[in-house]
C-alpha positions in Angstrom: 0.0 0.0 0.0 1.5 3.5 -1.0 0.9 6.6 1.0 -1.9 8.7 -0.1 -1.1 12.2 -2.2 -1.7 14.1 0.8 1.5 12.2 3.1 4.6 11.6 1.9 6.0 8.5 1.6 9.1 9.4 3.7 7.0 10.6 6.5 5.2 7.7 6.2 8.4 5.1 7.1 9.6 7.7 9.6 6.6 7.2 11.7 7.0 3.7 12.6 9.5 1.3 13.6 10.1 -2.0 11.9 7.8 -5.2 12.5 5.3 -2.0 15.1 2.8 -1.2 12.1 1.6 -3.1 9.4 0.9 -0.4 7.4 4.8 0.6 7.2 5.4 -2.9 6.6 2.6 -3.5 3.4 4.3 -0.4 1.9 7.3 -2.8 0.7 5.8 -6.0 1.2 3.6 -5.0 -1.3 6.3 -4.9 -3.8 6.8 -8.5 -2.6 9.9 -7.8 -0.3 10.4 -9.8 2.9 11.9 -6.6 4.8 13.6 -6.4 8.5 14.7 -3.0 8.6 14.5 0.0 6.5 16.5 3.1 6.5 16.6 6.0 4.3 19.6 8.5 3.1 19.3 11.3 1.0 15.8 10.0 -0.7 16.3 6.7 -1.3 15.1 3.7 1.2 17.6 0.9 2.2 15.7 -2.1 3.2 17.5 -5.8 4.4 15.2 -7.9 2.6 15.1 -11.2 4.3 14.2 -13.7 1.4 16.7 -12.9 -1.2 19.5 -12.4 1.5 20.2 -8.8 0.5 20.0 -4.9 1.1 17.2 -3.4 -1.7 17.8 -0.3 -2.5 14.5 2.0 -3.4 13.9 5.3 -4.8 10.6 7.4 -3.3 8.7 5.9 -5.7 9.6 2.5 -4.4 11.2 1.8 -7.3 14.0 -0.5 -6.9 17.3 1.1 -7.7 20.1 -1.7 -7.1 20.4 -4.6 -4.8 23.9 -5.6 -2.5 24.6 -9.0 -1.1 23.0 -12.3 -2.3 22.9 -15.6 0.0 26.4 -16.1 0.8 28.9 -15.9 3.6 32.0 -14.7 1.2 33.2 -11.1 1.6 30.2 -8.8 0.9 27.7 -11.6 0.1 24.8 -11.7 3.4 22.8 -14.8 5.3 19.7 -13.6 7.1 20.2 -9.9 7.2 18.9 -8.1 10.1 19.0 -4.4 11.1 20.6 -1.8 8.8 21.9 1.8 9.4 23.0 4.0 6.8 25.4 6.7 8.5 25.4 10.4 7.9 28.4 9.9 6.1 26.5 7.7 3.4 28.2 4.4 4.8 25.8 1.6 5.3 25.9 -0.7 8.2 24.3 -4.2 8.2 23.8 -7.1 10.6 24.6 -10.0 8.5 22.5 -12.2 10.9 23.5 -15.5 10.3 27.4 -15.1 9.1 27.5 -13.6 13.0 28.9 -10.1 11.4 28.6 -6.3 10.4 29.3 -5.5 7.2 29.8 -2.0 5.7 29.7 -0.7 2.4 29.8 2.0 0.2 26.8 3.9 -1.3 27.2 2.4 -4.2 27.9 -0.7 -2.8 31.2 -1.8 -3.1 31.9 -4.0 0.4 34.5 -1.3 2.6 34.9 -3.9 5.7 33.7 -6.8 7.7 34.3 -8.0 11.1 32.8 -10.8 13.5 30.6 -10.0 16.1 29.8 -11.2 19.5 26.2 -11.3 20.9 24.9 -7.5 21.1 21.6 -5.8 21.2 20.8 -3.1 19.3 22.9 -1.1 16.8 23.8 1.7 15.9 26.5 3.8 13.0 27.9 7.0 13.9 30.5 9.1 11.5 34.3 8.3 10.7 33.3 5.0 10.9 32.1 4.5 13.9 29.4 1.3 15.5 28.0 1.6 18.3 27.0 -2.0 20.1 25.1 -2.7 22.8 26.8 -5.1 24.8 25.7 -5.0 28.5 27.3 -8.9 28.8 30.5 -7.7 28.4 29.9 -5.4 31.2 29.3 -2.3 29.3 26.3 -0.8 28.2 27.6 0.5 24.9 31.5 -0.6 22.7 32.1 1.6 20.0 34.0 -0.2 16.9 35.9 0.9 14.1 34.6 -0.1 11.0 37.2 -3.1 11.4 35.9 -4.5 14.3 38.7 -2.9 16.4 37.2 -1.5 20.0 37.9 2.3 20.5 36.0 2.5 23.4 33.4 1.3 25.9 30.1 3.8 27.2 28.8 3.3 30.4 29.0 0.3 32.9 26.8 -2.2 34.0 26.3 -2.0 37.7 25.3 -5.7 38.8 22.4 -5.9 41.7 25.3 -6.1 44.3 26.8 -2.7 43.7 23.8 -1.5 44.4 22.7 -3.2 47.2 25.8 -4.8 48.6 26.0 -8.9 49.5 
């Protein structure tokens, strides 16, 4: 289903988060894409489509543009795609799910870096090539990677019930 004339279809994707509202959801399933995650940068949509293994990329008439990936667990190729984050730096970040890594590529989608990842919830792509992971297990609420996988730096600590409240 495609916005109406009167809202925009940006506005509409803004205003709701993946797998919250059907209705942002039927905007791409509609064009018979399996999607987990969308993001947008600079007009076009970048959505990790879960069926072909890949990152679709759409224009704001939901016309698709180029796809990155395929099934795979080579260098740049994806398995089970999860969230995706383009940065404001026009870097796109995606959790290649089921090869148990972040990838990053280019715009125009040549594959800039991998790296393995440990459990984490919640991501997140800042500029100069920057992730940000939650990773409360490791005793810190946030690491921050390089695009690599080398740790900068850690944000926050986890304080476990007996700091708080002693033996």
């Amino acid at each position: 289903r495609r916005p109406s004339d009167s809202q925009s279809s940006a506005t509409t994707a803004a205003q709701s988060l993946p797998g919250e509202n059907p209705a942002y959801l039927s905007t791409f399933q509609d064009l018979g894409l399996d999607v987990y995650d969308v993001d947008s940068h600079n007009g076009l949509y970048y959505v990790s489509e879960r069926r072909r293994h890949s990152v679709i990329v759409l224009n704001e008439r939901f016309e698709i543009q180029r796809e990155m990936g395929g099934i795979g667990s080579a260098p740049g190729r994806l398995f089970r795609p999860g969230a995706i984050d383009v940065s404001e730096d026009g870097i796109i970040y995606i959790q290649d799910g089921g090869n148990q890594r972040i990838q990053s590529f280019s715009i125009d989608g040549t594959l800039l870096a991998a790296f393995p990842t440990e459990q984490f919830m919640g991501f997140a792509a800042g500029t100069a090539g920057e992730i940000y992971l939650g990773q409360p297990e490791k005793g810190t609420l946030i690491s921050v990677y390089s695009r690599e996988g080398k740790l900068i730096r850690s944000i926050g600590k986890l304080k476990l019930y007996s700091d708080l409240h002693g033996d």
